[in-house]
KOLMAR-982080 format. One record per residue: residue number from 1; x, y, z of N, C-alpha, C in turn. Coordinates in nm, 3 decimals, decimal comma, m for minus. Layout:
N
pos;n_xx;n_yy;n_zz;ca_xx;ca_yy;ca_zz;c_xx;c_yy;c_zz
NUM;X;Y;Z;X;Y;Z;X;Y;Z .
...
This chain:
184
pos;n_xx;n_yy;n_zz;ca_xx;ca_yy;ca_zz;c_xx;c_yy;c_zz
1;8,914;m2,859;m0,055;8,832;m2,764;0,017;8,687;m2,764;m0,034 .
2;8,695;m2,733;m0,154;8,517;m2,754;m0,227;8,459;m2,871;m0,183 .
3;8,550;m2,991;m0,184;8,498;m3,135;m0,140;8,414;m3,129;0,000 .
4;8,485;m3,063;0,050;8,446;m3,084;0,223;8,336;m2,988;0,240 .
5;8,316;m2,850;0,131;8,155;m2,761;0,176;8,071;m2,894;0,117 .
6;8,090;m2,951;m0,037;7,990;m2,995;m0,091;7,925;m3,170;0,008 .
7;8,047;m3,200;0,046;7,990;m3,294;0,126;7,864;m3,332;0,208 .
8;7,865;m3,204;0,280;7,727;m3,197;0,364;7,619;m3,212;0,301 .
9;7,645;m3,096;0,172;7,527;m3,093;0,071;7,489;m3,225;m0,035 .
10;7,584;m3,295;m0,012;7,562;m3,458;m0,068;7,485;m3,525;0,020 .
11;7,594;m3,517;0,136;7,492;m3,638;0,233;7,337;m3,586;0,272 .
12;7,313;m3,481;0,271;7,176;m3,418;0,293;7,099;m3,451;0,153 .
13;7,140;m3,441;0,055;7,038;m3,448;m0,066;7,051;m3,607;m0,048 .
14;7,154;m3,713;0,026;7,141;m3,866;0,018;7,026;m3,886;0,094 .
15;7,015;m3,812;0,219;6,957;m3,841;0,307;6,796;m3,841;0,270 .
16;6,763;m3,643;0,205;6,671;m3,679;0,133;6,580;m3,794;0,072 .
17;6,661;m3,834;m0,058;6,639;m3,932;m0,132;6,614;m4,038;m0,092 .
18;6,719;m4,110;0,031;6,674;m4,233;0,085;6,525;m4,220;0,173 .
19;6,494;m4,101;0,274;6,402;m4,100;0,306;6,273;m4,118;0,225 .
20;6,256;m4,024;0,080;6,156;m4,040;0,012;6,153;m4,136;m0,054 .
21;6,236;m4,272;m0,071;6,250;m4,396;m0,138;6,197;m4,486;m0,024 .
22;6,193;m4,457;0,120;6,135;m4,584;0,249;6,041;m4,485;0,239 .
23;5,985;m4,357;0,218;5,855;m4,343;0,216;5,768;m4,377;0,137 .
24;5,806;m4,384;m0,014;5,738;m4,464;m0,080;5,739;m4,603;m0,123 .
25;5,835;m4,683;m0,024;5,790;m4,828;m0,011;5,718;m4,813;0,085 .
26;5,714;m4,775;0,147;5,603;m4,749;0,257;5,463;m4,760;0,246 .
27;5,445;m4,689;0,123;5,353;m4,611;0,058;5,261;m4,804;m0,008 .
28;5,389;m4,841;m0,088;5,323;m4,978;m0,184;5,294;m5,086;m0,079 .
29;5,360;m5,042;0,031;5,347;m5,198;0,153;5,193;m5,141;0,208 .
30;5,184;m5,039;0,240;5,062;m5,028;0,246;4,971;m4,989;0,179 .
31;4,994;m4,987;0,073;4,855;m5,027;m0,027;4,833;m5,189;m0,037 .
32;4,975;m5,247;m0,095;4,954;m5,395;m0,058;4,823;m5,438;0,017 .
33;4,863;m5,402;0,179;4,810;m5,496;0,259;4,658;m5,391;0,268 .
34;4,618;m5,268;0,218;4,544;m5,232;0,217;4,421;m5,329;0,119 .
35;4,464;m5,361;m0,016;4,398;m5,419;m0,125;4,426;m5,570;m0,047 .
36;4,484;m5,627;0,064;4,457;m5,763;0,091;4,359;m5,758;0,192 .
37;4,322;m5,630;0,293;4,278;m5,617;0,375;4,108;m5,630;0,309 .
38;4,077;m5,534;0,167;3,936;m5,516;0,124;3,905;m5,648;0,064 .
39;3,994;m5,736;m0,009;4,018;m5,886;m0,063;3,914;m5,943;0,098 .
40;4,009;m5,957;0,178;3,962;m6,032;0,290;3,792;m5,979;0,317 .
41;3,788;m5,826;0,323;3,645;m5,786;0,321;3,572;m5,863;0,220 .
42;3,582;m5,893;0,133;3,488;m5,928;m0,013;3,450;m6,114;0,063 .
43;3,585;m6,184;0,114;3,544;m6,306;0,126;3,477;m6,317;0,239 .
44;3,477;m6,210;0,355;3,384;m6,245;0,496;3,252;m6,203;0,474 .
45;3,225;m6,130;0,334;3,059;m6,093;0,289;3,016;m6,190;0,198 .
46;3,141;m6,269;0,134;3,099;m6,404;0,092;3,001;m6,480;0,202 .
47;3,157;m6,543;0,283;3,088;m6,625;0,434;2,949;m6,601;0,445 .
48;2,970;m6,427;0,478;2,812;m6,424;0,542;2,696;m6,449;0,436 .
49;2,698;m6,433;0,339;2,617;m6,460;0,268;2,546;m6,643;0,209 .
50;2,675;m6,721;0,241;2,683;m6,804;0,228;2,616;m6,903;0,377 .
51;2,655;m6,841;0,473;2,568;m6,866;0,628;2,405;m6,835;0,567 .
52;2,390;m6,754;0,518;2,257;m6,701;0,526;2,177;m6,788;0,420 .
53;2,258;m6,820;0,301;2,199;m6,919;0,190;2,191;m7,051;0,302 .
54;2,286;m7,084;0,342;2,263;m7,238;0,453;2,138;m7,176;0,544 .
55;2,113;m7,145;0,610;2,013;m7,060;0,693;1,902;m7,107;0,602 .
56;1,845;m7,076;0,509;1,748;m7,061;0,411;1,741;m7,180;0,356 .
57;1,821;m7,279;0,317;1,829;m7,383;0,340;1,777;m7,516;0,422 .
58;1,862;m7,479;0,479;1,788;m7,532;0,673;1,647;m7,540;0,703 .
59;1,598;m7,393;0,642;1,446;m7,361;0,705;1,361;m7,452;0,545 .
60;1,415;m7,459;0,440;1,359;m7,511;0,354;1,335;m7,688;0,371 .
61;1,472;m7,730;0,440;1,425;m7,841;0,461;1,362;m7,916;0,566 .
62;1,327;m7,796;0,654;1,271;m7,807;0,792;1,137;m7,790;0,755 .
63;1,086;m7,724;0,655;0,960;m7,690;0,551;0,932;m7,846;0,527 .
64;1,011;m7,915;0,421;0,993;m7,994;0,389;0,972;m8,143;0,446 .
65;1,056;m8,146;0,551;1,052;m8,212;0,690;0,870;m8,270;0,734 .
66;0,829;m8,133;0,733;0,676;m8,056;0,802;0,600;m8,135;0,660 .
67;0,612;m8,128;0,540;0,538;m8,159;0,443;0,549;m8,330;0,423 .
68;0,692;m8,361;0,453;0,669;m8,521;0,468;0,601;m8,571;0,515 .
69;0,614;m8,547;0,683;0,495;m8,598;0,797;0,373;m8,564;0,708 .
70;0,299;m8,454;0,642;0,184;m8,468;0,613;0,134;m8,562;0,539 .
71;0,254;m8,611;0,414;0,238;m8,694;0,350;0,245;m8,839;0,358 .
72;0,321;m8,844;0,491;0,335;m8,951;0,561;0,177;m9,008;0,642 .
73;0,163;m8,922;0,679;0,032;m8,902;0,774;m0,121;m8,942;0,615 .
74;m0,117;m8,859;0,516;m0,174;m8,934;0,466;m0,150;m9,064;0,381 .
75;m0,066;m9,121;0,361;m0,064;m9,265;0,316;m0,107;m9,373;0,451 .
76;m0,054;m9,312;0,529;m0,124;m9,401;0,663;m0,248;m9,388;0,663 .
77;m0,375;m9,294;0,633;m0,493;m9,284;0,613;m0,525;m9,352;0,548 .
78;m0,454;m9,364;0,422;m0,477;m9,449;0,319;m0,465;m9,606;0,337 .
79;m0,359;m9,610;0,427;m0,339;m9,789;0,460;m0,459;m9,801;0,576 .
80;m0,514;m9,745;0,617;m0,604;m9,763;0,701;m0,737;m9,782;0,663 .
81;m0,740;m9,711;0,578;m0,909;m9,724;0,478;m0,898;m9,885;0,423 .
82;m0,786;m9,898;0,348;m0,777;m10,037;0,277;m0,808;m10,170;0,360 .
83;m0,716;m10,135;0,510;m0,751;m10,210;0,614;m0,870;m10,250;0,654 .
84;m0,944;m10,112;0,686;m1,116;m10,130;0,709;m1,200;m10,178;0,613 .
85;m1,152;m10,152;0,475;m1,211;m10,222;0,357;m1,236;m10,350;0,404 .
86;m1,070;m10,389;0,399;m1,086;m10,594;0,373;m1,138;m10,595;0,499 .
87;m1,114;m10,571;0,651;m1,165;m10,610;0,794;m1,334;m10,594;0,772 .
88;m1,404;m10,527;0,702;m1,562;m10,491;0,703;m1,593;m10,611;0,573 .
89;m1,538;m10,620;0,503;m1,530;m10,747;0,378;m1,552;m10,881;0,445 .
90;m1,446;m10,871;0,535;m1,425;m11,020;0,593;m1,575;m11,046;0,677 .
91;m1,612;m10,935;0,720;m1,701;m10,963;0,822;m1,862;m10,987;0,757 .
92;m1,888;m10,915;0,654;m2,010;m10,978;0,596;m2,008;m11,115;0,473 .
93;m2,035;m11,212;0,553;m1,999;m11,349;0,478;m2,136;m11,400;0,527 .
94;m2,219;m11,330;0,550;m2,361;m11,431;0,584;m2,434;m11,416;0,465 .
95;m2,505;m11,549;0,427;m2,565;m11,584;0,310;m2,656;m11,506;0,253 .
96;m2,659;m11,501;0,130;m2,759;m11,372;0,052;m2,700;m11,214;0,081 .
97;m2,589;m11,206;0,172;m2,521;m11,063;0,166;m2,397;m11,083;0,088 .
98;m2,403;m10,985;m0,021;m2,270;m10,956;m0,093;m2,192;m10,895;m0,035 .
99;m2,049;m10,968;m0,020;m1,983;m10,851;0,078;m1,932;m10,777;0,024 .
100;m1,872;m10,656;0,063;m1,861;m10,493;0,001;m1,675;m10,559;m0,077 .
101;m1,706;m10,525;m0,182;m1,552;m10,614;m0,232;m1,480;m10,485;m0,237 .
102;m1,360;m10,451;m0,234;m1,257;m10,326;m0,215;m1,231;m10,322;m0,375 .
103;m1,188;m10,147;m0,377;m1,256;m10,123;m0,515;m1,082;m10,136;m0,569 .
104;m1,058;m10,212;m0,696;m0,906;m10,199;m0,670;m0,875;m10,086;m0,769 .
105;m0,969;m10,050;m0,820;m0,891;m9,881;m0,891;m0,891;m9,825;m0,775 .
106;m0,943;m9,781;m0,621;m0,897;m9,715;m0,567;m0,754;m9,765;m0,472 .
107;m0,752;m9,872;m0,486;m0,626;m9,961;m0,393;m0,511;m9,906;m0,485 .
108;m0,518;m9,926;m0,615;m0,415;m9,862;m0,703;m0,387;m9,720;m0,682 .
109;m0,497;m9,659;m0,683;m0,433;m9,484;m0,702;m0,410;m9,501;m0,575 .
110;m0,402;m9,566;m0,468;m0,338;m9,520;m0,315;m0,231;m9,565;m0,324 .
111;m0,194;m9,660;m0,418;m0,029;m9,754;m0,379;0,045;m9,648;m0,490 .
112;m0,029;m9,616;m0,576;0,063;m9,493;m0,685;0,106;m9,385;m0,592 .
113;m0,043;m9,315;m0,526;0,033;m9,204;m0,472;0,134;m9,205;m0,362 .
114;0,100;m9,331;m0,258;0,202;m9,343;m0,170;0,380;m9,361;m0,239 .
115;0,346;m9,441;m0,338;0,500;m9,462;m0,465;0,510;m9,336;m0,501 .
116;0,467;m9,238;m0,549;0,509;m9,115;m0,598;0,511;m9,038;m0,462 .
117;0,447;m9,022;m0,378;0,493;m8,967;m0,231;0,644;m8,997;m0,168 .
118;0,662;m9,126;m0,182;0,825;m9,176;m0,158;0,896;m9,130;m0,272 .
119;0,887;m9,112;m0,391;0,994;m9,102;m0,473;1,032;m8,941;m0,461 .
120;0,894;m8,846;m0,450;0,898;m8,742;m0,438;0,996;m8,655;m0,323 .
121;0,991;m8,724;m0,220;1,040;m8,722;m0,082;1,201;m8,740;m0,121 .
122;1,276;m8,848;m0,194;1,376;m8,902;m0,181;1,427;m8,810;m0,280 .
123;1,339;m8,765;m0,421;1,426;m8,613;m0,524;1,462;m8,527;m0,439 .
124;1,319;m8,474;m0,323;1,391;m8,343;m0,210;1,489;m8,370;m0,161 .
125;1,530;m8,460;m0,104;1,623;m8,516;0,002;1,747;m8,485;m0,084 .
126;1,775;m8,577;m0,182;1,843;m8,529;m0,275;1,894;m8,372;m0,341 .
127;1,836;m8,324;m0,340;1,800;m8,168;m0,402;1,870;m8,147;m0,293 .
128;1,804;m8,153;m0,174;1,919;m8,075;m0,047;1,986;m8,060;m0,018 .
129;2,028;m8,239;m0,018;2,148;m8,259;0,029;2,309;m8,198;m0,039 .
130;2,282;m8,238;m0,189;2,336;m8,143;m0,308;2,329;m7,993;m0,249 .
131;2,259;m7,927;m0,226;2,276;m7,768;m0,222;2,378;m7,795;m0,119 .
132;2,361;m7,856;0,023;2,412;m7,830;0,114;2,628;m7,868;0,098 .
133;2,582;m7,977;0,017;2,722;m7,984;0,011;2,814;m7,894;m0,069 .
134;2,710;m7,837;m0,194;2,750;m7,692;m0,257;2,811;m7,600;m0,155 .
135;2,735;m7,554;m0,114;2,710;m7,505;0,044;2,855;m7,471;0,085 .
136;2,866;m7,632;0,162;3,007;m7,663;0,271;3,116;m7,684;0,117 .
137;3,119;m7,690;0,043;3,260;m7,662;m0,028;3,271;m7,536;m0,053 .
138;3,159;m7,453;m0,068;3,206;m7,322;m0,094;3,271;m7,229;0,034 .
139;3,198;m7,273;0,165;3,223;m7,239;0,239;3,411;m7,236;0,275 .
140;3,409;m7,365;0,271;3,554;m7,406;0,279;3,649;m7,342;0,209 .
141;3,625;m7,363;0,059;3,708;m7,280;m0,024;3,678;m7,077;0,003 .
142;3,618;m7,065;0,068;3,591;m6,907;0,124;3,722;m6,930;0,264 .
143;3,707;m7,014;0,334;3,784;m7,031;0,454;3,938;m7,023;0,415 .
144;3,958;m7,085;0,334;4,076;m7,130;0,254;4,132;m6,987;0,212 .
145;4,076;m6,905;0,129;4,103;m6,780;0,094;4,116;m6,664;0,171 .
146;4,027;m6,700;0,290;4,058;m6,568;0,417;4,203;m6,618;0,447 .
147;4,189;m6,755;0,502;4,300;m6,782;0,551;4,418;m6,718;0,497 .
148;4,444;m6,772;0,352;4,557;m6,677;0,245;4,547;m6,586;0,283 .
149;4,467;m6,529;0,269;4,449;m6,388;0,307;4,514;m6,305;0,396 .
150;4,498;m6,344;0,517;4,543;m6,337;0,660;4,737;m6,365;0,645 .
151;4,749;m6,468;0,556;4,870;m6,498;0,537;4,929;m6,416;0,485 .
152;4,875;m6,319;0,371;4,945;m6,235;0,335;4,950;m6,128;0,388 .
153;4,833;m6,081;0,432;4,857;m5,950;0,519;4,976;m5,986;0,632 .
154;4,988;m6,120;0,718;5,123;m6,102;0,804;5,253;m6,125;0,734 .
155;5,280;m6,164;0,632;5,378;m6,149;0,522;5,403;m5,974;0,482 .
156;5,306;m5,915;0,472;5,323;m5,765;0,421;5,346;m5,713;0,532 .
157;5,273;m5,708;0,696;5,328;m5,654;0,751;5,465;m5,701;0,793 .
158;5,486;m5,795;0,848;5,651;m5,849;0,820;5,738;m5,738;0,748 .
159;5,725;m5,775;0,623;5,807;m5,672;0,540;5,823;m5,539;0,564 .
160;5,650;m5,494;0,563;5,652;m5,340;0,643;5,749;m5,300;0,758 .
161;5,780;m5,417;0,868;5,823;m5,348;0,964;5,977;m5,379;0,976 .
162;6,040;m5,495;0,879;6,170;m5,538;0,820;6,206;m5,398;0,796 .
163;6,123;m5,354;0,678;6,201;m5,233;0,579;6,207;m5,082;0,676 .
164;6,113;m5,066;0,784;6,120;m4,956;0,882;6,231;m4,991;0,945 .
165;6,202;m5,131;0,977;6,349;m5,109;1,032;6,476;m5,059;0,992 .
166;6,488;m5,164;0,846;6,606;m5,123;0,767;6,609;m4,976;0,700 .
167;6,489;m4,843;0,758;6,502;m4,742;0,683;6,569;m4,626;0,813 .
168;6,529;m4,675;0,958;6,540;m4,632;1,057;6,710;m4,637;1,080 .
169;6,717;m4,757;1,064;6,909;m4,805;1,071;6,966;m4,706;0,941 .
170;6,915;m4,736;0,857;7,006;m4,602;0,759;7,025;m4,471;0,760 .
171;6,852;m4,432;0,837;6,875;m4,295;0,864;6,963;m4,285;0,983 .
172;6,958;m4,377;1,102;7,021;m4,338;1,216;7,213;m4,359;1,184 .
173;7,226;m4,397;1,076;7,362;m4,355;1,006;7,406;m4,322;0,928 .
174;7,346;m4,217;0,854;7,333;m4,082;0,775;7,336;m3,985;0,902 .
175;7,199;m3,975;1,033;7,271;m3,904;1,100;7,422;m3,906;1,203 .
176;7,442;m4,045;1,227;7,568;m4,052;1,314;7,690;m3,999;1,256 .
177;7,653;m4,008;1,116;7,789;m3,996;1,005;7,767;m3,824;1,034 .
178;7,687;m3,747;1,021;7,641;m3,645;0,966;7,699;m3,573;1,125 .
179;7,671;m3,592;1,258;7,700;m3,600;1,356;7,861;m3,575;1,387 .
180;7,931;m3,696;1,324;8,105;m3,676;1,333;8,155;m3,608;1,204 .
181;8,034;m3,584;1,128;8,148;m3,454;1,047;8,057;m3,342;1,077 .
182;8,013;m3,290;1,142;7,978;m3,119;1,244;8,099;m3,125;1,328 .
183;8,072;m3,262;1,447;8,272;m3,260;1,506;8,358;m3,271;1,446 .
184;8,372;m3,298;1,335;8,492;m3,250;1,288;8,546;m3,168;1,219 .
């Protein structure tokens, strides 16, 4: 007789208990995917930040681009003077005129600076190209980590909605049970 009052009062304090045990997995599944959700925040302010370093980038070597041609533009000045040198050289050869001889310290500092203009050009190029590939691996390895990311949040929710399920099926037989002993 005692068995059968205290019964109810078992399965009700079970029922209890199991409820506040799927409420607080509840509780860790979503913190879980909460702390994967701000994770994922941290790597898409990576990205963007990392777009914006390429951006800055881009415009630096589009800068530099602009500074080649100038430098390009003057060594061609320079091959052009040398040109007019020897072409105005060649042309005064009449007797008793000295012809204007080309000065070769200046032929030198033009073939230096055009040589240090190319070498200069090919360190930037370099320099860039390096950042940029910095750049695209970091990028990637950012891609790589959302991705995880993403993977785990549908792994946690998975689980989340496994264990609702499996908390829904227990309660709905705690009450069915609970149900045929009122009928009976």
């Amino acid at each position: 007789m005692i068995g059968i009052v205290l019964k109810p009062f078992i399965i009700e304090k079970l029922d209890k208990k199991k409820k506040l045990e799927i409420q607080n997995e509840d509780a860790g599944l979503k913190e879980k995917v909460e702390n994967i959700t701000q994770e994922n925040e941290k790597l898409k302010k990576r990205v963007e930040e990392n777009e914006k370093e390429k951006e800055r980038i881009t415009q630096q070597i589009q800068g530099l681009e602009g500074e080649r041609e100038t430098y390009k533009q003057l060594v061609e000045k320079k091959e052009i003077d040398i040109q007019n040198l020897l072409t105005e050289n060649a042309k005064k050869t009449t007797p008793g005129e000295q012809g204007k001889t080309i000065d070769v310290d200046e032929y030198n500092v033009v073939v230096a600076e055009k040589e240090k203009i190319k070498t200069n050009m090919e360190k930037m190029r370099e320099g860039i190209y390096r950042e940029l590939n910095k750049l695209q691996t970091q990028n990637q390895q950012i891609t790589q980590e959302l991705l995880g990311g993403l993977e785990q949040i549908k792994q946690s929710t998975k689980v989340l909605i496994d264990e609702n399920k499996r908390a829904r099926w227990i309660l709905d037989l705690l009450k069915t049970d609970e149900k045929e002993k009122k009928t009976n």
